[in-house]
N, C-alpha and C positions, 0 to 999 in steps of 0.2 A: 769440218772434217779434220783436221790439224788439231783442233783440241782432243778429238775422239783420240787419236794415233797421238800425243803425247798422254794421253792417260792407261793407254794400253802399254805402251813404252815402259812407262813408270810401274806397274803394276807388276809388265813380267821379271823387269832389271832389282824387282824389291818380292820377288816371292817369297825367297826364306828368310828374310825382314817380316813379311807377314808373317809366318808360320811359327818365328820365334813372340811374336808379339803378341798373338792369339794363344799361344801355349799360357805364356804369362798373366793373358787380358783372364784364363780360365784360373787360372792357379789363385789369382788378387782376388776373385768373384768370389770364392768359395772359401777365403779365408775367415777362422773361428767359428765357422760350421764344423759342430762335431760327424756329421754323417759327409761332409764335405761335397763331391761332385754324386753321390748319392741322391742329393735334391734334384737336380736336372733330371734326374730318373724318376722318381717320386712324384713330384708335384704333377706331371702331366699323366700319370696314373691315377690318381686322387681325380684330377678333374675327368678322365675318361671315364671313371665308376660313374661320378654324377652325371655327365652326359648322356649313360647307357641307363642308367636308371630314369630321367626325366625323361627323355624322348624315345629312348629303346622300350623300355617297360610300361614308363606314364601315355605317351601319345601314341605308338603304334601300336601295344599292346603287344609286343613279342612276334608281328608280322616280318617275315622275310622279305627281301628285296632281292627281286631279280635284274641278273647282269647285264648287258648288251649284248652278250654271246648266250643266252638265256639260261644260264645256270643261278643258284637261289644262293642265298649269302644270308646270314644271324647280319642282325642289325649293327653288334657288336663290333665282329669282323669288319663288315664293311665300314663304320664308322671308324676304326682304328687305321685302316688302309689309308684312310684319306687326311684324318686329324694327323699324321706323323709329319706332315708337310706344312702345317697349321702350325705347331709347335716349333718350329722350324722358323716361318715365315716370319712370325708374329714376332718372337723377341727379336730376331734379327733388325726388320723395319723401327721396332719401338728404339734400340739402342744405336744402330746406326744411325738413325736419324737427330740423335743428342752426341753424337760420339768426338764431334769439332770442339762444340764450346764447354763439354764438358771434359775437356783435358788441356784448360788452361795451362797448366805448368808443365806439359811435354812441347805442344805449339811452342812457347815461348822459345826454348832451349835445343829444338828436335834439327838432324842436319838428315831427316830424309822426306820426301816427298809426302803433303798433305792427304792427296789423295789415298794415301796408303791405308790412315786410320780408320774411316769406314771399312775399308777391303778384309784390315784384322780383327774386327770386333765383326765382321759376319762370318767369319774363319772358325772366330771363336765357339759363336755357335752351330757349326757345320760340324762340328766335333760329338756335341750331344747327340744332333740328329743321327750321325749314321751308328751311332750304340740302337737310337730309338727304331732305327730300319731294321738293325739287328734282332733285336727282340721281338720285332715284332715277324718279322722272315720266321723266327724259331716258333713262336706261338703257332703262324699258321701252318708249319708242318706237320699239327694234330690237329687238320683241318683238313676238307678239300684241297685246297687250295694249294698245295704246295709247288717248291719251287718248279717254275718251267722252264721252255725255251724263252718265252717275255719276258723273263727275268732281265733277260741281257739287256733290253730298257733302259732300266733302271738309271745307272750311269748320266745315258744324255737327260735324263731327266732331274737329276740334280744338278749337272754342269747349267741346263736350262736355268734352273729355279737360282743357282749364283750368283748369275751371269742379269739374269734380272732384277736380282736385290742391288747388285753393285748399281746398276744404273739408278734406281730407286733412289738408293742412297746416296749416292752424287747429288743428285736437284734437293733432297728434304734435309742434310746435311746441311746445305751450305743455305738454304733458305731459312733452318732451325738455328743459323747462330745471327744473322741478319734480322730475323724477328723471331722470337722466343715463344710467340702465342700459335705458329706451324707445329711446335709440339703437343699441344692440346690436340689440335684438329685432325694431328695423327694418330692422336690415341683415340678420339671419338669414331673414328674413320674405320679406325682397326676393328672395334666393336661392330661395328656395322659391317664387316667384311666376313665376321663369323656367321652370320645368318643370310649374308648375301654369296653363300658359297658354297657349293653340295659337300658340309661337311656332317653335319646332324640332320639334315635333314635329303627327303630324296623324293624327286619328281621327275615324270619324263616329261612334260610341259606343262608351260603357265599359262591357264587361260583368261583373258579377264576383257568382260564386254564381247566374245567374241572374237577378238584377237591373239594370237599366236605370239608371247612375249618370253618364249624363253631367250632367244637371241638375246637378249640383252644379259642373261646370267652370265653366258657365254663370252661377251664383253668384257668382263670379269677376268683377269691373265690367270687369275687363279685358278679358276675354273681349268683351263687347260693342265698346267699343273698337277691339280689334285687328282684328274681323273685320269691323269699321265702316268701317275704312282699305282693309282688302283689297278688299271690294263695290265700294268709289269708284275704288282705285288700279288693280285689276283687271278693273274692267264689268261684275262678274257681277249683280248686285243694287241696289231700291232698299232697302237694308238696314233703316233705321229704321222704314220702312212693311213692309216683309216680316216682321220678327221685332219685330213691334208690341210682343207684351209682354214680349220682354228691352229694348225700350226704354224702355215706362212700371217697370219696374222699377228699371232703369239711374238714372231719374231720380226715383225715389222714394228709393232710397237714396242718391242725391246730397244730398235735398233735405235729411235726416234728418243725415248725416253736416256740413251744413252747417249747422245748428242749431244741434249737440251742440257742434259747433267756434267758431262765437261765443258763445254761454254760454259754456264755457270762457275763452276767449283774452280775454271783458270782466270774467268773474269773478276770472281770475288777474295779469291787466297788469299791473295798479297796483304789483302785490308782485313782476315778475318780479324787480327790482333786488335785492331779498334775497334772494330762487334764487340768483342771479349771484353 
């Protein structure tokens, strides 16, 4: 518990450390790109086309999905509601999780808090996402769907989605500069996270043999998440009051995964320089 409350310590005493670090971590990213942070907006429009084309047009054949509040949604729509948190998630875990031992030459030299550089490199991309909420809030206002009272959501459902990458990133950080082949298993992991998560695809359960397995999607933090953004983005739902206990769950194993991640990142710091 002492390590938890020295990493939160650190974290709020260096917020605008982060905010200056992640302005920068964005500015270095996008350098000699002529459309520059343009791309952050692009490339996950490129792959939404093909995603709405393969499985909106190719598998469902243009069928609609109905909500949990029973209203019907374009496959599009709903896909986009839920990929915006995917785009999101995804580079944040791939780069956080590399973000120690690949800034040998800040480590060496840096007079603030280790912890901090995961915290700025998912800053970095919290920045993209909320353009990406934006646009996509504006698309659905020539929709059903537009803004509601569940909007107001929103909010704890990012500070959620943060607040879970940081812990994330604490354990796969400091395990990624320790052995180098945790990067792999998170990028294959990741892969597998896209079809293990109601983002292209959509089912109200799994049946197999007879057995009732969606619980187990559910298991999934993501899962919570995604369909957290959709209740707010969508209006169908007060989501974390309705599905109470994937919420106290949600934040059970946040709180567990955030532990396990300062133990680590206080017990291995001192020695990342010889990983390195």
């Amino acid at each position: 518990m002492k390590s938890l409350i020295t990493i939160i310590r650190e974290q709020i005493n260096s917020f605008y450390l982060i905010i200056r670090l992640s302005a920068f971590e964005i500015k270095s990213a996008n350098t000699g790109n002529y459309l520059g942070r343009i791309w952050e907006i692009l490339n996950p429009m490129i792959q939404l086309g093909i995603y709405w084309f393969v499985f909106g047009i190719g598998v469902r054949k243009g069928r609609e999905i109905t909500l949990e509040n029973g209203a019907e949604v374009s496959f599009f729509i709903w896909m986009v509601s839920g990929m915006v948190v995917w785009f999101f998630v995804n580079p944040a875990i791939t780069y956080s999780s590399k973000s120690i031992y690949s800034r040998l030459q800040i480590i060496a030299k840096m007079n603030f808090p280790m912890s901090v550089i995961p915290s700025f490199v998912i800053m970095s991309k919290f920045y993209t996402h909320l353009m990406l909420v934006g646009i996509v809030t504006i698309i659905l206002q020539f929709t059903n769907f537009k803004i509601s009272i569940y909007f107001i959501q929103l909010p704890y459902f990012m500070l959620s989605t943060l607040i879970f990458l940081l812990a994330l990133a604490l354990i796969t950080s400091t395990l990624s500069t320790i052995v180098r082949d945790v990067q792999q298993i998170i990028q294959s992991l990741l892969r597998l996270l896209l079809y293990f998560t109601p983002l292209i695809w959509h089912t109200k359960e799994i049946i197999l043999n007879g057995m009732n397995l969606t619980f187990v999607l559910k298991l999934n933090p993501l899962y919570y998440l995604v369909e957290g953004y959709r209740a707010a983005l969508l209006g169908t739902s007060w989501y974390a009051w309705k599905h109470s206990s994937l919420t106290l769950y949600f934040w059970v194993l946040t709180f567990i995964l955030l532990l396990i991640g300062s133990r680590l990142h206080l017990k291995f710091r001192n020695r990342f320089v010889d990983y390195l």
